[in-house]
PLY file of the C-alpha trace (Angstrom):
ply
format ascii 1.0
element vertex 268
property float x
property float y
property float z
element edge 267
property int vertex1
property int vertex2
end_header
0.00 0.00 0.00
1.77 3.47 -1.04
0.04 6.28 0.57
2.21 8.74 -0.37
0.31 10.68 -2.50
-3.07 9.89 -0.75
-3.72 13.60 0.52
-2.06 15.02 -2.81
-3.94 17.55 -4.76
-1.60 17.85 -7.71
-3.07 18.30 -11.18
-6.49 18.92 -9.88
-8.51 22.15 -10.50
-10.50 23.89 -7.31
-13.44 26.65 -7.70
-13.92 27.55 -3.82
-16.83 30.62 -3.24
-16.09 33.20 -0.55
-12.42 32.68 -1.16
-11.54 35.88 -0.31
-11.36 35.44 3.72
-12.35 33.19 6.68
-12.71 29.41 5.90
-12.85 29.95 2.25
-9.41 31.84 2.28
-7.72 28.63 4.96
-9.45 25.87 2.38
-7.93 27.57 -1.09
-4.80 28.53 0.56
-4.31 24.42 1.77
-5.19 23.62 -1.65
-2.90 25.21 -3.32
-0.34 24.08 -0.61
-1.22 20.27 -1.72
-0.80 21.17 -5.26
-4.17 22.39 -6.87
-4.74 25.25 -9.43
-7.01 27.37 -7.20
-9.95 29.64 -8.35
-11.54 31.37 -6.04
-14.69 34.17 -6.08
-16.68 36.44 -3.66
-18.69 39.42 -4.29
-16.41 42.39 -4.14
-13.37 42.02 -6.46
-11.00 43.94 -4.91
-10.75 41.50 -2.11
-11.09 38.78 -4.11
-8.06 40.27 -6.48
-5.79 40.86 -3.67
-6.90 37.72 -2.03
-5.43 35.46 -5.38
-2.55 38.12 -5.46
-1.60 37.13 -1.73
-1.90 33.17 -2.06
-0.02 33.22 -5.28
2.90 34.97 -3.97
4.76 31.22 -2.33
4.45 29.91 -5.89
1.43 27.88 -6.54
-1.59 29.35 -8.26
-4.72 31.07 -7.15
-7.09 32.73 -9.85
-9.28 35.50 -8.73
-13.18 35.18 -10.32
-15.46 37.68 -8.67
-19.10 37.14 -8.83
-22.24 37.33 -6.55
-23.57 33.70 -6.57
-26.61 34.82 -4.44
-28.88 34.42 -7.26
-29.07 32.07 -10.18
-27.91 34.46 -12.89
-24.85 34.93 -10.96
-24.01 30.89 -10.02
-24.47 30.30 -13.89
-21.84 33.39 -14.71
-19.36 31.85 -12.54
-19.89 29.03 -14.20
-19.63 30.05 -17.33
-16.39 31.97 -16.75
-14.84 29.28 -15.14
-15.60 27.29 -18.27
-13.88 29.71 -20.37
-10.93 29.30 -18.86
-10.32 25.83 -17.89
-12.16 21.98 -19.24
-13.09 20.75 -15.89
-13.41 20.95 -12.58
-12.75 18.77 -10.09
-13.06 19.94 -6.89
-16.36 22.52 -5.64
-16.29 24.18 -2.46
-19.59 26.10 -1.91
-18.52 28.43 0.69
-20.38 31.48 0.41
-22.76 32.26 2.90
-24.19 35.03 5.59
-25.58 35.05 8.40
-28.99 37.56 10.25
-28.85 37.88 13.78
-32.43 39.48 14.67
-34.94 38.52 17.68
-38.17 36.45 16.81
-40.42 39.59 17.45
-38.52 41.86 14.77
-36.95 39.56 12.68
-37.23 40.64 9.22
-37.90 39.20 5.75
-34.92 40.55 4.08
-32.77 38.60 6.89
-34.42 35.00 5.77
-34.10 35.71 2.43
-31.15 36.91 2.17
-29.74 34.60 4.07
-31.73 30.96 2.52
-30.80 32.34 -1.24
-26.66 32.49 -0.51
-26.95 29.65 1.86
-28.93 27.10 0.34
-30.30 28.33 -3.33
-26.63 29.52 -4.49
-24.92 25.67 -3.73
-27.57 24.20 -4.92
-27.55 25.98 -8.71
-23.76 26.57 -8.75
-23.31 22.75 -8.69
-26.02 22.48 -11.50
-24.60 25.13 -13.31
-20.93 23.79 -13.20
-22.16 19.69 -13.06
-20.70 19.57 -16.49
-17.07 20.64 -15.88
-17.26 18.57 -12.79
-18.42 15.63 -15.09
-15.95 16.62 -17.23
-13.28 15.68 -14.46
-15.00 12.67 -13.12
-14.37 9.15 -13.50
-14.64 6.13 -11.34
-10.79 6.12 -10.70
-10.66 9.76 -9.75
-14.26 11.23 -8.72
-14.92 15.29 -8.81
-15.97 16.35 -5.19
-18.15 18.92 -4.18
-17.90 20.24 -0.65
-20.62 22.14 1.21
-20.16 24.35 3.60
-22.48 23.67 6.22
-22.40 24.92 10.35
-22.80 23.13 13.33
-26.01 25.44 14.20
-27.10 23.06 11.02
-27.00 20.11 13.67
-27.25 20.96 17.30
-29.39 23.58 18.96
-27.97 27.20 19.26
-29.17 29.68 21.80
-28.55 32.18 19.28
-31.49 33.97 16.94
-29.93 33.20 13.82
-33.29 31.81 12.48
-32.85 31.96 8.55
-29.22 30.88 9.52
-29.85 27.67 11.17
-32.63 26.76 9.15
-30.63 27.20 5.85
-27.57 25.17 7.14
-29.88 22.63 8.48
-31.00 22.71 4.76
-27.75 22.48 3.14
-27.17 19.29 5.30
-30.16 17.61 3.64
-29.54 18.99 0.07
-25.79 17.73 0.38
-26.86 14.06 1.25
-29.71 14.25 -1.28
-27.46 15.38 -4.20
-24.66 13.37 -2.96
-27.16 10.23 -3.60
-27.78 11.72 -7.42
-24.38 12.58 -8.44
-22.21 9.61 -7.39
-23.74 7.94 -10.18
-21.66 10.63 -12.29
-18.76 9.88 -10.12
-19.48 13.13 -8.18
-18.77 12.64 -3.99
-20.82 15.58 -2.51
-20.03 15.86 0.90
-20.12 18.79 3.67
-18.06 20.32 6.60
-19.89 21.57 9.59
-17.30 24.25 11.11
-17.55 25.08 14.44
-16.03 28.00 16.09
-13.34 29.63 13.59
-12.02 33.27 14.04
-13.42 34.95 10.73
-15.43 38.35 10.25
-18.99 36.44 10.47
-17.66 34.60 13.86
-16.57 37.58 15.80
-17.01 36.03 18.88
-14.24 33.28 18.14
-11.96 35.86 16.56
-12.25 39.16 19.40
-12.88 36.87 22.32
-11.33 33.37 21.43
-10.24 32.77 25.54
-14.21 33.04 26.49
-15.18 31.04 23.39
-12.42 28.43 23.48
-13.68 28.04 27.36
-16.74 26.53 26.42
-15.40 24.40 23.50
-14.16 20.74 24.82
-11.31 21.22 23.41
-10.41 24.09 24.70
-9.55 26.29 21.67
-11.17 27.79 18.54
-10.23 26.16 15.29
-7.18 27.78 13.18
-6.20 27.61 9.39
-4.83 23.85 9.50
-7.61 22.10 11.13
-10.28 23.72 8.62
-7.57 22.90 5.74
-7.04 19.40 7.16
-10.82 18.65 6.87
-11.05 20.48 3.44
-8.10 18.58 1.87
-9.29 15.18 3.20
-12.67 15.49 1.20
-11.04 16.87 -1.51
-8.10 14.43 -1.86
-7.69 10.62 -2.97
-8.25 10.07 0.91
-12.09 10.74 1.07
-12.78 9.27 -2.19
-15.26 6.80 -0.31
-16.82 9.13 2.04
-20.12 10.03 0.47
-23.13 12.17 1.50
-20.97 12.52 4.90
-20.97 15.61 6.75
-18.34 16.14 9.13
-17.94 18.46 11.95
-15.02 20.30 12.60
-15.59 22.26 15.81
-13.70 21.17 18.88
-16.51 18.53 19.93
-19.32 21.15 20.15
-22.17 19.23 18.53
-21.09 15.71 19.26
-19.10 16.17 22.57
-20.17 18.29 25.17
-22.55 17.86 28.01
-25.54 20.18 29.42
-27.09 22.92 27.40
-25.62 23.95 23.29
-23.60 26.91 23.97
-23.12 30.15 21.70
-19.72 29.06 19.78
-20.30 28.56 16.17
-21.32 31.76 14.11
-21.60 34.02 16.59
0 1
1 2
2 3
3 4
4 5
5 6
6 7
7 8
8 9
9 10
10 11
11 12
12 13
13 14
14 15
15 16
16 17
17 18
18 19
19 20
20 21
21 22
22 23
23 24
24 25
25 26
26 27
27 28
28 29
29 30
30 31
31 32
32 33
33 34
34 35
35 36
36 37
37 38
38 39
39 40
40 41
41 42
42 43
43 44
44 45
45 46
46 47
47 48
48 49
49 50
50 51
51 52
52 53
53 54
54 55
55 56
56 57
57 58
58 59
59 60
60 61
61 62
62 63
63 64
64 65
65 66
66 67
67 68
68 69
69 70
70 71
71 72
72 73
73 74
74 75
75 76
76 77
77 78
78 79
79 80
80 81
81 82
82 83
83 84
84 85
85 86
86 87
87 88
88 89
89 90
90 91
91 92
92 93
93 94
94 95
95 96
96 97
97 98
98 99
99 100
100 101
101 102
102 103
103 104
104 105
105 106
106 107
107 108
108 109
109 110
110 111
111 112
112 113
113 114
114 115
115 116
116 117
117 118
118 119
119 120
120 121
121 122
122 123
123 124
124 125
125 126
126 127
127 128
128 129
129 130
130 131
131 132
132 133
133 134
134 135
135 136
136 137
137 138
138 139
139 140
140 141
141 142
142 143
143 144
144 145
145 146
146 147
147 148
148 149
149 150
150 151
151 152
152 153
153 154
154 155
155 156
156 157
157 158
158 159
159 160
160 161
161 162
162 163
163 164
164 165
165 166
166 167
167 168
168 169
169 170
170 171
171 172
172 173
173 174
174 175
175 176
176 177
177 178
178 179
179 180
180 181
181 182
182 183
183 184
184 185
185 186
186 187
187 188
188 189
189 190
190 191
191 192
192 193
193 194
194 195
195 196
196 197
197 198
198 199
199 200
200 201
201 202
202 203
203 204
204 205
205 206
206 207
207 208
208 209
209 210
210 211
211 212
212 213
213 214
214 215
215 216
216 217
217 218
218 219
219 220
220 221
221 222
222 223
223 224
224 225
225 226
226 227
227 228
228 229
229 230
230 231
231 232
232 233
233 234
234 235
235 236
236 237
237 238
238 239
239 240
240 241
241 242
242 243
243 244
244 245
245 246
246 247
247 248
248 249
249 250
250 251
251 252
252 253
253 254
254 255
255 256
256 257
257 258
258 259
259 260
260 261
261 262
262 263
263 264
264 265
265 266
266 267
């Protein structure tokens, strides 16, 4: 048995939305560090530009595509400029997302919509818009993956009113298993991570008070660029080739591990 290359992500071509920063940044960034020509896209260019610019720099390659996937003209431009510039795909990372923190009295309808179209809509037809690069890639030797980017407030209970946000990511979790049942018969693997608490400009809580948060994770700290990386390049690699429809949670034992009543450490 020669696992050598098992984690390897050399010759292999990576579209990751909300690239620019926060998990989507740590993902593309351990990509390219495994060997993948990176693309990545988020909604305001410049960051996105200077984003590629910065992750380029040590050598590999990262490809700045701006778009807003939010709505279904957008998914199928990215798509289609992707396309323009490369034959396949083989490895999806539908990262963009937001979050609405309102109380259940005032919470408003531009917070659940918002939040359901970028969260749940946008994987959903960025995938069908780019299924045929991804088929393109696929074969039964070396499968395309997509990987969703899903939350822990997707599983467990938060005390948090993030109402649109929970509900989407608990969403996401079903449409990842439900597409990951249609597409392996392409020799797609759709899977998901659920991230936990990760310093990033939506978690603000984990990045301007990671002591307090870490406290009430089990183990004991917030999670840094190599642990969401890790998780990212295990999916994406030769290594989770068999793991199918899974979603795994990467948050310090949060959802799975802790005793008593959820506590606040995921998005906010």
């Amino acid at each position: 048995m020669d696992t050598r290359d098992l984690f390897s992500l050399k010759g292999r071509t990576a579209l990751v939305t909300g690239g620019s920063r926060g998990i989507g940044k740590m993902i593309a960034e351990g990509f390219i560090a495994q060997g993948a020509r990176v693309y990545i896209s988020s909604r305001k260019a410049d960051a996105c530009d200077a984003t590629a610019a910065e992750l380029s720099a040590g050598g590999g390659t990262c490809v700045s595509l701006p778009m807003d996937v939010s709505t279904v003209a957008g998914a199928r431009g990215l798509a289609k400029a992707f396309a323009a510039r490369e034959p396949k795909l083989d490895i999806l990372v539908n990262n963009a997302g937001a979050a609405w923190l309102a109380g259940f009295d005032d919470f408003p309808e531009k917070g659940w919509d918002k939040v359901m179209d970028l969260n749940v809509k946008a994987p959903f037809f960025l995938t069908q818009a780019l299924a045929p690069s991804l088929r393109a890639a696929a074969s039964a030797d070396r499968p395309a993956k997509v990987i969703n980017i899903a939350s822990i407030d997707g599983i467990y209970l938060t005390p948090n009113e993030t109402y649109s946000y929970v509900a989407s990511k608990s969403a996401l979790i079903q449409v990842t298993r439900l597409m990951a049942a249609k597409l392996i018969k392409s020799h797609i693997v759709v899977t998901a991570i659920a991230p936990g608490p990760f310093a990033s400009e939506m978690n603000t809580a984990a990045r301007d008070r990671a002591e307090d948060t870490a406290a009430r994770v089990p183990a004991h700290r917030v999670g840094n660029d190599l642990d969401m990386a890790g998780a990212a390049i295990f999916l994406a690699s030769r290594a989770g080739d068999y793991v199918v429809g899974s979603v795994i949670a990467v948050d310090g034992g949060v959802a799975f591990a802790t005793s008593g009543t959820a506590l606040a450490t995921s998005q906010y």
